[in-house]
C-alpha positions, -999 to 999 in steps of 0.1 A, spaced: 6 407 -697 17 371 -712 8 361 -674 -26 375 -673 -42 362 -707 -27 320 -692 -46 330 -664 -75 338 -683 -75 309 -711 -66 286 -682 -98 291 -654 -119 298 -692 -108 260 -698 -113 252 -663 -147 266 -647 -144 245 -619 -116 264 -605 -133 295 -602 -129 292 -563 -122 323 -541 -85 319 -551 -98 327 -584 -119 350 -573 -93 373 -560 -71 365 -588 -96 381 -615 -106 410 -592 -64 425 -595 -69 414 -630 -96 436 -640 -88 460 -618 -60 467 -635 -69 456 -672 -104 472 -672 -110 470 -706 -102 432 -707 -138 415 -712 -128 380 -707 -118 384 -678 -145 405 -663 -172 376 -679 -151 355 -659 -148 377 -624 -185 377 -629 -193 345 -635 -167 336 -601 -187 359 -579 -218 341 -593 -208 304 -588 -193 319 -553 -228 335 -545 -211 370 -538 -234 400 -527 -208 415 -552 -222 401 -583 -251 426 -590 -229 456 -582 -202 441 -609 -225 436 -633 -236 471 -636 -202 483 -637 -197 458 -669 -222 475 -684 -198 506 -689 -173 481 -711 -194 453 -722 -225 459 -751 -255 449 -728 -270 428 -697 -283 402 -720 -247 392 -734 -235 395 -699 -259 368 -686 -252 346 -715 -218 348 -713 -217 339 -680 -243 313 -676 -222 298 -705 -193 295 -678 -207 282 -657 -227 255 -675 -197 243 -685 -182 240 -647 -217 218 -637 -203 191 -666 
């Protein structure tokens, strides 16, 4: 798990690398830590800065484990405002 969370902290600290390495990276990662919100706002906001047909169907499925769109969207426009710097 000690693998997982550096992965986490280190595309959180680094946007910019939220490439479709990343991409597939967060996918395993969530599917396997479900309840891990961190890294499901950042698997969204990969599929979003990757312009994936994905990204709408992940949202709504974040919507089962994460309070409500609005947070989703702020979370992840968050992201990746800070990957455009």
């Amino acid at each position: 798990m000690s693998d997982v969370i550096s992965t986490v902290l280190e595309l959180s600290a680094h946007p910019d690398r939220l490439d479709d390495g990343a991409l597939e990276v967060l996918s395993d990662i969530v599917a396997r830590h479900p309840y891990f919100d961190a890294a499901r706002i950042l698997y969204l906001a990969a599929l979003k800065c990757n312009g994936s047909s994905e990204y709408g169907v992940e949202c709504g499925k974040a919507l089962f484990f994460l309070p409500d769109s609005d947070t989703i969207d702020r979370a992840v426009d968050k992201i990746l405002s800070k990957r455009e710097l």
